[in-house]
N, C-alpha and C positions, 0 to 999 in steps of 0.2 A: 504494500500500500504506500508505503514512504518512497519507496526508488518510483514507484509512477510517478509520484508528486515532482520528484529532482528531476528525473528526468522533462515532462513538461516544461517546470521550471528554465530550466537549462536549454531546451529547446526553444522559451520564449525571449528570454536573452538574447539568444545569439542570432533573433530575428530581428528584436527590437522595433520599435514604431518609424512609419515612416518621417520624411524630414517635412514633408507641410504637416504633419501631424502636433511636432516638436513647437511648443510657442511660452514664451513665459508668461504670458498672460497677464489679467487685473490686478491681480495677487499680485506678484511681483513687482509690479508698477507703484500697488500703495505701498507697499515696504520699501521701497526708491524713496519715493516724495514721504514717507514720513522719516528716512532717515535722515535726508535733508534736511527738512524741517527740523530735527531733533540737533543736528550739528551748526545750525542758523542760529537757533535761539542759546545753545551754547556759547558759540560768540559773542552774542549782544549778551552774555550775560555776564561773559568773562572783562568784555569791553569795558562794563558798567563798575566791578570790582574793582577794576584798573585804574577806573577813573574817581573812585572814592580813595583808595587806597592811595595814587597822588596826591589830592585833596588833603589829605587828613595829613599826608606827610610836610607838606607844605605849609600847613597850621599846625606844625610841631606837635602833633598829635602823640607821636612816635618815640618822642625824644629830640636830645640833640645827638647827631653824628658820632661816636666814639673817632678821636684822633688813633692813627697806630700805631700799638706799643712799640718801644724802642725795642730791639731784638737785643737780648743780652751777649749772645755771639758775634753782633758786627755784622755789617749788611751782607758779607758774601759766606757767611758758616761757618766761616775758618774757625774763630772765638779770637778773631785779632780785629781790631779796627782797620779800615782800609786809612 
């Protein structure tokens, strides 16, 4: 009963549908346009972050800047000053 099955099986494989058969169709199309849309509104949201997050840095929101520490080694690693 199971090798009839594989066998069919295996037989309709290796016929496969024809090529006007083959279409991606509606389905496909709205998973298009809603990923789109899903990577669109990403941007504008990431955009908006971006532009609060300047905002806020701009009115010191943040802090001020840390200067950078003197490296105890000397600019090139040696542990000698140049």
């Amino acid at each position: 009963m199971y090798e009839s099955a594989l066998v069919i099986a295996l037989r309709l494989a290796e016929e496969g549908p024809e090529d006007k058969d083959v279409v991606a169709g509606y389905g496909a199309l709205a998973l298009f346009l809603f990923l789109f849309a899903a990577v669109a509104l990403l941007g504008i949201s990431l955009t908006r972050h971006l532009r609060k997050a300047e905002a806020a840095a701009e009115a010191g929101v943040f802090g001020e800047d840390e200067a950078e520490p003197e490296d105890a080694e000397g600019a090139n690693g040696s542990g000698q000053s140049a």
